[in-house]
C-alpha positions as CSV (number, residue, x, y, z in Angstrom):
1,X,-6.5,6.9,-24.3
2,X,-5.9,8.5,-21.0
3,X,-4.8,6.6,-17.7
4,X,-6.7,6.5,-14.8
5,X,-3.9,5.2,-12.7
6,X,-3.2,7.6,-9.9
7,X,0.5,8.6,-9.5
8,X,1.8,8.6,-6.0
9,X,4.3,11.0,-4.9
10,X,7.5,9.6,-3.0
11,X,7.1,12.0,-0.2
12,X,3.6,10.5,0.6
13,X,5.3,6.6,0.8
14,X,5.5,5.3,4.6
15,X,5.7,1.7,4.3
16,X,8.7,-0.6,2.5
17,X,8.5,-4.6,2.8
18,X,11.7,-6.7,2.0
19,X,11.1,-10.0,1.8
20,X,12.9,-13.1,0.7
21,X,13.9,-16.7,2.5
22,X,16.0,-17.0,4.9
23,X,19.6,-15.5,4.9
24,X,19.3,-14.4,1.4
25,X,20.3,-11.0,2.1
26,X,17.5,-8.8,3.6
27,X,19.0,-6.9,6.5
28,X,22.6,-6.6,4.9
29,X,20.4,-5.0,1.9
30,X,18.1,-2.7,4.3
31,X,21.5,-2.1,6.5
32,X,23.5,-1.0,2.7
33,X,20.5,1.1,1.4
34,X,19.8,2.9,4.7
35,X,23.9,3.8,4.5
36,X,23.8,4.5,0.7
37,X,20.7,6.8,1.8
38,X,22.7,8.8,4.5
39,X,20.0,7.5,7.0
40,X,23.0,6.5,8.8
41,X,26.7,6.8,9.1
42,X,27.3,3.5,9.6
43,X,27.0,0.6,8.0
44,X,25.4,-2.3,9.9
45,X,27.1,-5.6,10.1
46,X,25.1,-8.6,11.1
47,X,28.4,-10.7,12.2
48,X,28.9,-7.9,14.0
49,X,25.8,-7.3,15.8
50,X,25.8,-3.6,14.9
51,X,22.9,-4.8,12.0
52,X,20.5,-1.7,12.4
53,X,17.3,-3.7,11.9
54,X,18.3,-6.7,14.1
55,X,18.4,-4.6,17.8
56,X,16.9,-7.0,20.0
57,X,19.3,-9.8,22.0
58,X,17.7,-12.5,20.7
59,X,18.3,-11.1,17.0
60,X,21.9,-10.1,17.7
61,X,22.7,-13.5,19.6
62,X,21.3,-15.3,16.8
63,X,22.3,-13.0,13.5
64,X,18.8,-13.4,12.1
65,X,16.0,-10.9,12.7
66,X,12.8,-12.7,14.6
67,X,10.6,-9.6,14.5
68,X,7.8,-8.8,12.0
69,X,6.6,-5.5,11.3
């Protein structure tokens, strides 16, 4: 018997969700893969504030990202 699942290609993905509680790992994880990738040539460091996903100075001052979406 025959699926009738559609297959989607990876070229035709735009959206990615991480989620999880809090401060189990979901910026240093986006920050690795995004490195791992070559989406970046640095690798972002949240003690740091040089996390790529946390850019605002509220996120920075308080190493946790605030924003959704």
């Amino acid at each position: 018997m025959a699926s009738s699942a559609s297959v989607t290609e990876t070229a035709d993905i735009r959206n990615v969700v991480v989620f999880g509680h809090g401060g189990c790992g979901k910026t240093s994880l986006v920050d690795s893969m995004c490195y791992v990738a070559g989406n970046t040539n640095r690798k972002g460091d949240i003690d740091k504030g040089s996390a790529l996903t946390d850019f605002t100075p509220e996120e920075t001052a308080h190493k946790s990202s605030i924003n959704l979406g």
